[in-house]
C-alpha positions in Angstrom: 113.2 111.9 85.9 112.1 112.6 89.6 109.0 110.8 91.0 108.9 112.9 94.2 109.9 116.2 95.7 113.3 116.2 97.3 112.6 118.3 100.7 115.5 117.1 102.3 118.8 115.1 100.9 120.0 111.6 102.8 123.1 109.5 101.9 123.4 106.9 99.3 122.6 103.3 100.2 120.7 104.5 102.9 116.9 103.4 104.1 115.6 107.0 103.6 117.0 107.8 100.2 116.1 103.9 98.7 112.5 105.0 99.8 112.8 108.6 98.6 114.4 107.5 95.5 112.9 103.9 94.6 110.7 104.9 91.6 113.6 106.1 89.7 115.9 103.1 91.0 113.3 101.4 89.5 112.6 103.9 86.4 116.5 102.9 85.4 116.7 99.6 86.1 113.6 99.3 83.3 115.5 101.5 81.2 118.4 98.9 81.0 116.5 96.2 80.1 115.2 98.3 77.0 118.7 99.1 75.9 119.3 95.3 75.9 116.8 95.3 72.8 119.4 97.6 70.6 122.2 94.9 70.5 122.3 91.6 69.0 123.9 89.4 72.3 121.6 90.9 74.9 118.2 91.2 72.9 117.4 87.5 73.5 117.8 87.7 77.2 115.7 91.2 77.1 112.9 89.8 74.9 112.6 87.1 77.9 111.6 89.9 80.6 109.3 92.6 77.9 107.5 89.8 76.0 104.8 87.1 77.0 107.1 83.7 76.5 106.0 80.0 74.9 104.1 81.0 72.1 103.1 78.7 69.2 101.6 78.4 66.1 97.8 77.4 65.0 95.8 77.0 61.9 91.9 78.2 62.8 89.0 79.0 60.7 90.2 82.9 60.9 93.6 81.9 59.8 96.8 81.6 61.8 96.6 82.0 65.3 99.5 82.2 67.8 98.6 80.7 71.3 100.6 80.9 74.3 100.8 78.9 77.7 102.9 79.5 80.7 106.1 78.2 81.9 108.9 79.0 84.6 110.3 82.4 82.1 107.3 83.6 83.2 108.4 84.8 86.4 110.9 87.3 84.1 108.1 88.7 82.7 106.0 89.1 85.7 109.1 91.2 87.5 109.7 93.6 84.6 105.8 94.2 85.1 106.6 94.3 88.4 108.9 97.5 88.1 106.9 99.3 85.3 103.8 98.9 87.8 106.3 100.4 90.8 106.7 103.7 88.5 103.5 103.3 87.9 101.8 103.5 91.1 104.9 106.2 92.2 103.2 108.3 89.4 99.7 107.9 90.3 100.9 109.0 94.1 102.8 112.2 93.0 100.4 113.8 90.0 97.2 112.8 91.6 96.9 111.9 95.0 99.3 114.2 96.6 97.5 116.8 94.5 94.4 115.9 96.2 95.3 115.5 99.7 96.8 119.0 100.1 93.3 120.3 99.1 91.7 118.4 101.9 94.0 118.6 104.7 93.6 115.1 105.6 94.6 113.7 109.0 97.4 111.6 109.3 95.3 107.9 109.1 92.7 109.3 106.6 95.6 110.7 104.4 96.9 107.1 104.3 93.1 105.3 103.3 92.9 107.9 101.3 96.0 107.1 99.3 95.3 103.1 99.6 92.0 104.1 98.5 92.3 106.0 95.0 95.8 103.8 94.3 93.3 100.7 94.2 90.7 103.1 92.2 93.0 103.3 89.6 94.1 99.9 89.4 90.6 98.2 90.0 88.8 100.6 87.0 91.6 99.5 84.5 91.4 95.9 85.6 87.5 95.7 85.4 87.0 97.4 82.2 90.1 95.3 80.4 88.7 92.3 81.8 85.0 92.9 80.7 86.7 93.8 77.1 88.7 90.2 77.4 85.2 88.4 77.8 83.3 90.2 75.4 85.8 89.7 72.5 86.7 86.3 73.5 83.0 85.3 73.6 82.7 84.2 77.3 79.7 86.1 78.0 77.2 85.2 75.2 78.4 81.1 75.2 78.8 80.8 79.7 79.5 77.2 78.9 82.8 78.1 77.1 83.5 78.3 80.8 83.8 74.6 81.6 84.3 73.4 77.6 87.0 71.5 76.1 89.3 71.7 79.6 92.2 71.8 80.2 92.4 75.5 78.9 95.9 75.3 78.0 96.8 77.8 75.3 95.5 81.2 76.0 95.2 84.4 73.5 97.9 86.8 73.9 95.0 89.0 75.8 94.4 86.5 77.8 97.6 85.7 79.0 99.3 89.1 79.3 96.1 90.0 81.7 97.1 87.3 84.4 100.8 88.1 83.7 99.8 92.0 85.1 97.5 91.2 87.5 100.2 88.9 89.0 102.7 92.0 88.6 99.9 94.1 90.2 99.7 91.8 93.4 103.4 91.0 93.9 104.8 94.6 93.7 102.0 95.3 97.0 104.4 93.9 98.8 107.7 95.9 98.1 105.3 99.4 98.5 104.2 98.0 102.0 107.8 99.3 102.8 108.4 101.8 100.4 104.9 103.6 101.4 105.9 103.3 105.0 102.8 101.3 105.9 102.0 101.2 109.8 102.6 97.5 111.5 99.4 97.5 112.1 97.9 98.2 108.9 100.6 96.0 107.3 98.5 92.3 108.4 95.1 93.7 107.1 97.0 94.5 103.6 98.9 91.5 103.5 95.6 89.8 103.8 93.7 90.6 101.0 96.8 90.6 98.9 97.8 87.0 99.8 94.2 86.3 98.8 94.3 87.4 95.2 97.8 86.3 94.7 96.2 82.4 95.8 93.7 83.0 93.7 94.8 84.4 90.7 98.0 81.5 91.1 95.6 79.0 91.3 93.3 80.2 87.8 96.8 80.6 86.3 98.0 77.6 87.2 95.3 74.8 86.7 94.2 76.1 83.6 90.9 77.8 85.1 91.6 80.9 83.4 88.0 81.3 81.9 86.6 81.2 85.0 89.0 83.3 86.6 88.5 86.2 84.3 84.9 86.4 85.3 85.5 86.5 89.0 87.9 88.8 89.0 85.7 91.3 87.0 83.0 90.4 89.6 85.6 91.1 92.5 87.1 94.1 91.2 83.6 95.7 90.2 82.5 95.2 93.9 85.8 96.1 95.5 85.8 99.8 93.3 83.0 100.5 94.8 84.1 100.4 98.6 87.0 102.4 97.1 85.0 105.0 95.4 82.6 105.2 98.7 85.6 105.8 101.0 86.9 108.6 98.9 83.7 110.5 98.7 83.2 109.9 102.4 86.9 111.7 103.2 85.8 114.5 100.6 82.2 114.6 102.5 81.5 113.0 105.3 78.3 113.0 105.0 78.3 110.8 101.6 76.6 107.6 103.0 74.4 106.7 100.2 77.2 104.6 98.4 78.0 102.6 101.1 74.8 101.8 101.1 74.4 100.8 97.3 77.7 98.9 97.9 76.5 96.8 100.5 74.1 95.3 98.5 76.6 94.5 95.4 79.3 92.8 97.7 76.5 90.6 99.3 74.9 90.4 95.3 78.8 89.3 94.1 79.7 86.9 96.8 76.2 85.1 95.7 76.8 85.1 92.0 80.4 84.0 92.5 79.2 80.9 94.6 76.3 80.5 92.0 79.4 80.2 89.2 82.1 78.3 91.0 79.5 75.6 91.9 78.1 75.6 88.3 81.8 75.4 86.7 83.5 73.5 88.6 80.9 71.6 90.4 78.7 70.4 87.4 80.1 71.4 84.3 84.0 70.2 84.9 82.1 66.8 86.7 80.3 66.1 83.4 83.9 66.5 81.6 84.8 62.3 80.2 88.6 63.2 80.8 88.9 62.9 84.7 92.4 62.1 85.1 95.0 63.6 86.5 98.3 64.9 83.9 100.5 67.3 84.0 102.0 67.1 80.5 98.4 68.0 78.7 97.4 70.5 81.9 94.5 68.6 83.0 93.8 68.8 86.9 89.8 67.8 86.4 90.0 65.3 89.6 87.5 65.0 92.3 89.9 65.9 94.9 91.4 69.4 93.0 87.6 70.2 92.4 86.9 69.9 96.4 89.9 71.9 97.2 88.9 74.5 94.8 85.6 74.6 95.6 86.5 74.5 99.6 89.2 77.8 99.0 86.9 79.6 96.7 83.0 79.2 99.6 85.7 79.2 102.7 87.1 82.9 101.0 83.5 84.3 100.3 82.2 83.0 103.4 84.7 84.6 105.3 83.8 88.1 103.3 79.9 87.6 104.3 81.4 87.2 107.9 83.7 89.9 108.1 81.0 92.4 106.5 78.2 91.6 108.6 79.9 91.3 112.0 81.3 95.1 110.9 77.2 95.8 109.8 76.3 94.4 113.0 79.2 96.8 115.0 78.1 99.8 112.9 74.3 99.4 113.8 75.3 99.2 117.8 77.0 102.0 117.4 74.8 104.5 115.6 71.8 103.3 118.6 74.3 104.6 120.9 75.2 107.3 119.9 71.4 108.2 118.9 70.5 107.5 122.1 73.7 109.7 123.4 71.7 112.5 121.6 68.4 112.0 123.2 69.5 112.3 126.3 71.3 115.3 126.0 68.8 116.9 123.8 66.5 115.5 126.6 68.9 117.0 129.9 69.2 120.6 127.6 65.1 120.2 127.4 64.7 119.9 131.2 67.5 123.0 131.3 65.7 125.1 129.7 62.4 124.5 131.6 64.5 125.3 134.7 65.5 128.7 133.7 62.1 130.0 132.2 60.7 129.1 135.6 63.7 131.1 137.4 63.0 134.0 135.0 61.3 136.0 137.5 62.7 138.5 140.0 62.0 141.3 142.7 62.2 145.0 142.3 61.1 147.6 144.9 59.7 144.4 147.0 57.3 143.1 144.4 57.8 140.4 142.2 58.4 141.3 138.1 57.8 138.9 135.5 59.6 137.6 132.6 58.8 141.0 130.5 59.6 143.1 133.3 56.2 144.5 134.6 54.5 143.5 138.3 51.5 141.0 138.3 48.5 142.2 139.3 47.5 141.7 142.7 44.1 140.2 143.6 42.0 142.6 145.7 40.3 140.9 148.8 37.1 142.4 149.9 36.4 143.0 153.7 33.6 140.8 155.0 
């Protein structure tokens, strides 16, 4: 199964054919681990990497529930993710996006936004519409104050928990594609970045039990964040799409306000009204003062940053487009004064008189003798 077109061979073990060649490295090593599920020594150790570990078993009002809650085995899970997202995102690239760029004849630096752009199109739509499905059915949205209710959040839904276990998958395989993509060094800070971000983030729902919460920011964050996307791949189709960077300016400002308006809400006042305020590890609870402040301080220093970032490039934009409109008037003003120049030079003698602009003489005024 080949990922990518094979213009040119290299040797084995070298840099060119592990990039070339990594999706169906990858594609096998996945294939491996679902062998391991045919045979009765190995299945246990595959289970550990395909399915969501440390489940258990509830009696609710619907019946018996199985609940989950996370652990080191984890990480297992999250790296088989991690490879099925690499094919993934290796088939996205080849059936799509190449597709697409030979169409449009992209330069060099476009054709690599352009790629960056519709990968994270793909990856933000799926994430936004399974997330908004997560909160409907899980009743987040009609009952907000489920948000902050009966913390610590321990055991999660199997939705719940294999959503952060993909996200996570989503986040850590950006790095390994920063190389395998060939990503210039000085793009490569920018994207590791926002990736760090989401990876803190996302970590720090996970890990203190703030996965309610989490789920709604995300959707908020990936909703905004599809929409730059979606603008930049219209603008490198037509460049003179600038209506939806327009309507996304207003939804990023509109989402870094309702995600301050939340976190504040949560974790200020509702988790702060919680009797259980102490600090332990074994039941999951991390409702202190200080974890609060720290996650209030990451959470306002992250979206004030954004705000920052987007209006000082606002403020850059608007600079330029005044200079380069008045660029224009005064070359639309030096053509203007051009012109003028040459109509009055128009004329020209013939046969010692002077002949106008259509080619006959004026008349010449007759002076009569005193």
């Amino acid at each position: 199964m080949a990922f990518r077109r094979r213009n040119k061979s290299y040797p084995f073990f070298s840099q060119e054919f592990l990039i070339q060649n990594h999706a169906d490295i990858v594609f096998s090593l996945v294939i491996f681990i679902l062998i391991g599920l045919m045979f009765e020594t190995t299945a246990k150790t595959a289970i550990l990497f395909i399915q969501p570990q440390y489940n258990i078993s509830t009696m609710s009002a619907d019946g018996e529930v199985t609940l989950y809650h996370y652990g080191w085995k984890d990480c297992a899970t999250v790296l088989f993710y991690l490879c099925i997202t690499i094919i993934l995102h290796a088939v996205v690239q080849e059936y799509v996006l190449d597709k697409v760029n030979r169409r449009l004849h992209l330069s060099k630096s476009k054709n690599t936004k352009f790629n960056e752009s519709g990968q994270l199109c793909v990856f933000y739509l799926v994430s936004s519409v399974w997330s908004l499905y997560v909160l409907s059915t899980e009743g987040y949205l009609l009952h907000p104050s489920s948000l902050w209710e009966n913390y610590p959040h321990v055991h999660l839904r199997f939705q719940v928990k294999f959503f952060y276990l993909t996200q996570l998958a989503y986040w850590f395989h950006a790095l390994p594609e920063l190389y395998f993509q060939k990503v210039r060094k000085e793009e490569i800070p920018r994207q590791l970045q926002y990736i760090g971000l989401y990876l803190l983030h996302i970590l720090a729902a996970y890990l203190l039990n703030l996965t309610r919460v989490g789920l709604v920011l995300l959707f908020l964050q990936y909703l905004s964040e599809m929409g730059f996307h979606l603008s930049r791949l219209f603008y490198f189709i037509d460049e003179n799409q600038h209506k939806m960077f327009e309507m996304w300016s207003i939804g990023f400002v509109l989402t870094r306000m309702i995600t301050l308006t939340l976190m504040f809400l949560a974790v200020g006042f509702g988790l702060a009204r919680s009797e259980n305020q102490a600090l332990d590890l074994e039941t999951g609870n991390f409702n202190t003062l200080s974890i609060r402040l720290l996650v209030l301080f990451v959470v306002c220093f992250t979206q004030s940053w954004l705000l920052w970032k987007f209006f000082r490039f606002q403020l850059s934009r608007t600079r330029e487009l005044r200079l380069e409109q008045a660029a224009r008037k005064r070359a639309s003003a030096k053509q203007q004064g051009q012109r003028t120049l040459k109509r009055d030079s128009v004329g020209h003698h013939e046969n010692g008189l002077i002949k106008a602009e259509n080619g006959t003489s004026p008349r010449l005024k007759k002076i009569k003798a005193p």
